[in-house]
Every structure is written in structure tokens, then in C-alpha cells.
N, C-alpha and C positions, 0 to 999 in steps of 0.2 A: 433200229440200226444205230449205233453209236457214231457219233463225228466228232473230228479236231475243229472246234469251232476256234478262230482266231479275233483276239478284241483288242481292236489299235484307237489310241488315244493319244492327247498330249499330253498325260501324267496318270502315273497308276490312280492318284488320290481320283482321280475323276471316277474311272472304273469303280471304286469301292463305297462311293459316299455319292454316287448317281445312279450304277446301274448294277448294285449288288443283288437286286432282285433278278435280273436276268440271268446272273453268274451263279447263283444258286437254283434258278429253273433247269438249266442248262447242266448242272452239275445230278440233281435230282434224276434228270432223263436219263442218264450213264452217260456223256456226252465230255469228251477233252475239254478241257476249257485252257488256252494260251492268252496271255494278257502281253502284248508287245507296246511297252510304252516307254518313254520316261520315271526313270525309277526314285520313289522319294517314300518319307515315312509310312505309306500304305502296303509297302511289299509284303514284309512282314505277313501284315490281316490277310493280304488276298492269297497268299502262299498257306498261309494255316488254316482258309478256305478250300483247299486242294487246290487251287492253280496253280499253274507255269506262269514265272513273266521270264521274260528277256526284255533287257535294257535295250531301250531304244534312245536314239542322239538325234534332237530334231532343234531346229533354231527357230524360234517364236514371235522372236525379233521383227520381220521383214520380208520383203520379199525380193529374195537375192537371187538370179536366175541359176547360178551357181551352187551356193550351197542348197539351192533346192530340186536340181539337178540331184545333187551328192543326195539328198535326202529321198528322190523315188529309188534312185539304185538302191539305197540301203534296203530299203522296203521289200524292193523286187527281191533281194537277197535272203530277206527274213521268209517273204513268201518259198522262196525256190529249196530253203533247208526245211523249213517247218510245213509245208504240204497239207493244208491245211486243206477241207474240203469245204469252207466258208471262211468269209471273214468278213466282221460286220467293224464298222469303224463309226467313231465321234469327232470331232472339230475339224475344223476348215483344211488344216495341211495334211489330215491323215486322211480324208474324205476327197479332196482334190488329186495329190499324188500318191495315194493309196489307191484311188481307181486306176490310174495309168497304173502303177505298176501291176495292178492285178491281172491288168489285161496285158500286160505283157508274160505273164507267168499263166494266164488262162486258170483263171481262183476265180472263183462265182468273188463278186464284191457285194455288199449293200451300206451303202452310207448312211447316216442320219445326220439330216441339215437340224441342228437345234436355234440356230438363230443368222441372219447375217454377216457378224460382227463388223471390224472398222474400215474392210475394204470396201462395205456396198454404205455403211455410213459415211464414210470422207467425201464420195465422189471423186469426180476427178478421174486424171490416167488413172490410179489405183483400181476404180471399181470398172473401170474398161477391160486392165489386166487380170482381172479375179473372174469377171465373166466370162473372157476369152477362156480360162482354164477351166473353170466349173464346165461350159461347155463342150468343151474336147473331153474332160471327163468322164464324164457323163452319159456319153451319146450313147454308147453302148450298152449300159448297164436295163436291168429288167427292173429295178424297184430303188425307188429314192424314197425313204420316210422324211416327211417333216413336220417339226411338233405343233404349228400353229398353220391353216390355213392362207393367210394372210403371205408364208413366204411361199408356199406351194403356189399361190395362182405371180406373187411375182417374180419367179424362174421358170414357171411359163408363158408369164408374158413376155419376157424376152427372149424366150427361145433357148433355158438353159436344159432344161427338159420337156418332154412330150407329156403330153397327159396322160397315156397309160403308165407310164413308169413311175405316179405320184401317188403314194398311201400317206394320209396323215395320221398322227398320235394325237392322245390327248394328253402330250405333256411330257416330261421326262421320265414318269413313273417314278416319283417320289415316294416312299414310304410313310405315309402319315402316321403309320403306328408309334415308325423309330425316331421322326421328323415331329414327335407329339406339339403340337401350341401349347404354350403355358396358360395359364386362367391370366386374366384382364385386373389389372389390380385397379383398387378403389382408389380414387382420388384425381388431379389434372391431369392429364395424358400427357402419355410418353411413347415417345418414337423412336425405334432404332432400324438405320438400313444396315445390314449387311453388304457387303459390297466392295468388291478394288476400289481403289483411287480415280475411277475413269468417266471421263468426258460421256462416254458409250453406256454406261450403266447406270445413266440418270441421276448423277450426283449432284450435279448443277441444279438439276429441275428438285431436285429432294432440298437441297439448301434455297430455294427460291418457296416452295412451299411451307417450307419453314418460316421464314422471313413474315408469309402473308397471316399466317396461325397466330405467329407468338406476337404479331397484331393486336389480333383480339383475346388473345390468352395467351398473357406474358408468362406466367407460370407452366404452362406446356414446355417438354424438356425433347429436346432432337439427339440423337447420338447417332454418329457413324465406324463401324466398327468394318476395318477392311487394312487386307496388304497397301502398303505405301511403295513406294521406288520402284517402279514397275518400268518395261522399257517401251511399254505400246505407244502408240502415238498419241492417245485420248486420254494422256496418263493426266493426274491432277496433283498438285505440290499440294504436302500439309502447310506449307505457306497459305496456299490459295483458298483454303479450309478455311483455315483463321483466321483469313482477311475478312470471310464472309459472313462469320459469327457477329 
């Protein structure tokens, strides 16, 4: 039986360059595939993969009760035209009011937690308010995937879901074919992170590792290659790079 599977994200590049294996399982089964995200240089690839997207408008910024308010309506609206008979979603705002609005529009939901990012890191009221929502989320849903066991046992240890509702992955389903590692070239090592500019993604801790290496092997060479001017909170100034060099 063929279905309109729906795939909500916070950018189409995520969908094409993480989960293009599933978009072509899905596509292979005879199976719709709709891509509802923020629209940027990947449209293109996933449109001349047969998908649909529609532009989605989400703020990434914060958590503004308002515009995040304006952003489940949108949701519920993208659900209430597109009819989808699933909809499986990625990151934190599409995962948190993407289940509310499912359930308001009665769409089978399944989320995938891939990580906790900066609201269960900061602490604080933030992670009190992300819980609160993960929770009410949540409640209802039949299956919550997450990629590492580590967040599955801690969203039930606080009660953000039940233990039947928890399936784990092993991982994002990277494609290591297309994802090839280069050969290890001869001579001092060399290290490069990928990576935003952010407090959250271990820059700090990679520039302190750094620091203890080229120690004892000053010829060891570090490189960080990632977006700068970012608006998160764990954002890190090329200033602060430099200072650390």
C-alpha cells in the first residue's frame, strides 16, 4: 500500500545530507515522500530525487512563546492540507510542536531525539521549559526513536517518556560509502573538527585538547572548519578561536 509519508526538519540540507537513505527506501517502496522544512541550497537535489518540499518558516533562535505558538499552527496547517498518513520528524522544534500539532490534526507522529541540544545543556529555567514541553508532547505518542541510549534512559528518568514508547538507533544512518574516510597520511598528525562555532559541540574541549598534544608534539597541526555568526546561545566568536591558538 502506498503512503504520503511526511519529513519535517529544521532545513531541507538536513533531510539530504542525513537521511537521504530513508528518502530513497521510502521512495523505492512506491511511497509519497513530502519534505516540509526550511528551504535552502538542497531543494533542488531532493526535488530531482522525486520529492515535494514545501517551505516551512520556523525561528531557531529561542524560545519565544509566541512565535512558537505561530510555528505549531503553521504545522497543524501544513498537516490539515497535506494529509499525510505519517509524519516522521528531526530536531527539537519540529519534534516538540510537531507532536502537538499532530495531535491536534490526529497524524500518526514519530519523532527522532538525535541529541539533547542547548536547552537540557544550559540548565536552568530553559531546561525546566523544554521538559515541560517534551513532556506534554509526548504523552501520547506510541514510539519515540533515539539515537544513543544514554538520552532514552534520560527522558525516562524524568518522566518525559514511558518506556514502552522508547526504540533506539544506532546512530543517524550515515552512509559510509558516500561519507568515505580518506587514507591517514604519513607524517605528524593532523586534526580537523567539523563543526559550528558552539560552546555545545565541543569546541572548547577540542581547543583544550589541542593545547595538551601540541605539548608534546608541537608539529601536530589542529584545524576547525565550521559556520561562524551563528545566533545560538553556545555560539563561540572567531575572536575566541584566536585567542586560544
Amino acid at each position: 500500500m502506498s503512503l504520503h509519508i511526511l519529513l519535517t526538519v529544521n532545513s531541507a540540507w538536513n533531510i539530504l545530507n542525513f537521511r537521504r537513505p530513508i528518502v530513497l527506501a521510502l521512495l523505492a517502496q512506491g511511497h509519497q515522500v513530502t519534505v516540509l522544512a526550511p528551504p535552502d541550497d538542497a531543494v533542488p537535489k531532493l526535488k530531482k530525487l522525486g520529492v515535494r518540499v514545501i517551505p516551512l518558516v520556523i525561528d531557531t533562535k529561542g524560545l519565544n512563546p509566541l512565535y512558537d505558538t505561530a510555528f505549531m499552527l503553521r504545522l497543524y496547517r501544513h498537516f490539515k492540507t497535506e494529509r499525510p498518513d505519517i509524519v516522521l520528524s528531526w530536531t527539537i522544534k519540529n519534534n516538540i510542536f510537531g507532536a502537538l500539532a499532530a495531535r491536534m490534526e490526529r497524524v500518526p507522529f514519530i519523532p527522532n531525539v538525535s541529541g539533547l541540544g542547548t536547552a537540557f545543556l544550559s540548565g536552568g529555567l530553559l531546561q525546566v521549559v523544554a521538559e515541560m514541553l517534551y513532556r506534554r508532547a509526548f504523552a501520547r505518542l506510541d514510539t519515540v526513536y533515539f539515537q544513543n541510549t544514554e538520552d532514552a534512559e534520560l527522558f525516562t528518568a524524568r518522566g518525559l517518556v514511558q518506556e514502552h514508547q522508547v526504540h533506539c538507533l544506532p546512530g543517524s544512518g550515515i552512509n559510509l560509502s558516500y561519507f568515505a574516510p580518506a587514507p591517514v597520511p604519513e607524517g605528524f598528525p593532523s586534526f580537523l573538527m567539523i563543526a559550528r562555532l558552539l560552546r555545545d559541540k565541543g569546541v572548547l574541549e577540542y581547543i583544550d585538547a589541542a593545547r595538551e598534544i601540541r605539548a608534546r608534539y608541537p608539529d601536530a597541526t589542529f584545524r576547525l572548519l565550521g559556520a561562524t555568526g551563528s545566533q545560538n546561545r553556545s555560539a563561540i566568536s572567531t575572536d575566541q578561536v584566536a585567542a586560544a591558538d
